[in-house]
N, C-alpha and C positions, 0 to 999 in steps of 0.2 A: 425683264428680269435678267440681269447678268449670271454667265457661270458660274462665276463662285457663290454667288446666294444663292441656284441651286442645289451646289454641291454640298453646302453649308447645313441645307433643311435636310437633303439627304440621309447628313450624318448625322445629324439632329434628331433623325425619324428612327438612326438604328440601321442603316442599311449598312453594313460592314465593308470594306471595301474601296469607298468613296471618300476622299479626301481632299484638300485645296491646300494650294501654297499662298502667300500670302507675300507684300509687299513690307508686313510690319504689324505692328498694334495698333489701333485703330483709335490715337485720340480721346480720351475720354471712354472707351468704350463701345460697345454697339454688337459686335459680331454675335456668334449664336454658343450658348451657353458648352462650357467640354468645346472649347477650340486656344489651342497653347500656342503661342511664339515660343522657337528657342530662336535665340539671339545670342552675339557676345558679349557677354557674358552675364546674360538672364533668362529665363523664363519668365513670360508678359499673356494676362489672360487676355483674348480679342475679346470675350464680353464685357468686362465692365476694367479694362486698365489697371487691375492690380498686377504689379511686378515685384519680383523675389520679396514675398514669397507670392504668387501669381496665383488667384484664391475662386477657385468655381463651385459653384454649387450648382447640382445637377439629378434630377429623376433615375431611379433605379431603370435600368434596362438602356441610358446613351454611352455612346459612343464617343469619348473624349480622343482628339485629336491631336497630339503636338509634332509643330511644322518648322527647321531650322528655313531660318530665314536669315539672308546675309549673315553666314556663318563660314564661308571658303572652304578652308582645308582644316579650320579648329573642330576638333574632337567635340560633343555634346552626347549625351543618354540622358534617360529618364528609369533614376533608378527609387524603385518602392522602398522606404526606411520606416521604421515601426511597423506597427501593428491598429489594422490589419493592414494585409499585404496586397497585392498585384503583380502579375509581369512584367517585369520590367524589360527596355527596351535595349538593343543593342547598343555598344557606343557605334556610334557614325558622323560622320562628315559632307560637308556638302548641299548646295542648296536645294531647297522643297522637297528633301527626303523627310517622311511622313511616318510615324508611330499613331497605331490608332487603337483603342480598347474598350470595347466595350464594359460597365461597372454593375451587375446584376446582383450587388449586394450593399444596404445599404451603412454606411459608415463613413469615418475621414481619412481617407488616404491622404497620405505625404510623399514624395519625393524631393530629390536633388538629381542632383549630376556628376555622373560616377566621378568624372574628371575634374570638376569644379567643385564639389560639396555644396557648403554648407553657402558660398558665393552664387548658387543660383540653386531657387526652393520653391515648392509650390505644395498645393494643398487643393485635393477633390473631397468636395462633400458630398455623398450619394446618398439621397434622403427617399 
């Protein structure tokens, strides 16, 4: 088993803390459910390849993880819009810098990207 699919079930499991960079979106799909690409100029789910709006559905109590990936020196966040809300992430720059949160309530959060808007969108459903 490779590192990242370690890392992957780790954050899967809830251990806070643990997190993976990524090469990209994975194709079709595949990665472990609450794992986000930021990219320019998208957010892309590694579980199943939906992008802007980048669409996960996920167990009360994980750990959803969004990872810029080939992103250089472009600005990217993950900011909560609507209701209900979350913390939202700082803007930052720079590759395999990592936002991670755990979601202990169940609902559909929405974000965007403070700098981008409505050009890059995603959507957690915590069931």
């Amino acid at each position: 088993m490779n590192l990242r699919l370690k890392l992957l079930m780790l954050t899967a499991a809830g251990v806070v803390g643990c997190s993976s960079s990524s090469t990209g979106p994975t194709p079709g799909g595949g990665g472990a459910p609450g794992t986000v690409t930021i990219g320019n100029i998208f957010f892309s789910s590694e579980h199943n390849g939906t992008r802007n709006p980048a669409v996960d559905t996920v167990t009360v109590g994980t750990t959803v993880t969004w990872t810029w990936t080939n992103t250089g020196s472009t600005l990217h966040s993950v900011l909560s819009k609507g209701s209900p809300t979350f913390t939202s992430s700082a803007t930052m720059s720079g590759n395999g810098k990592t936002y991670s949160l755990a979601f202990t309530t169940p609902g559909t959060y929405t974000y965007d990207c403070a700098v981008h808007g409505e050009q890059m969108t995603g959507t957690i459903v915590v069931q």
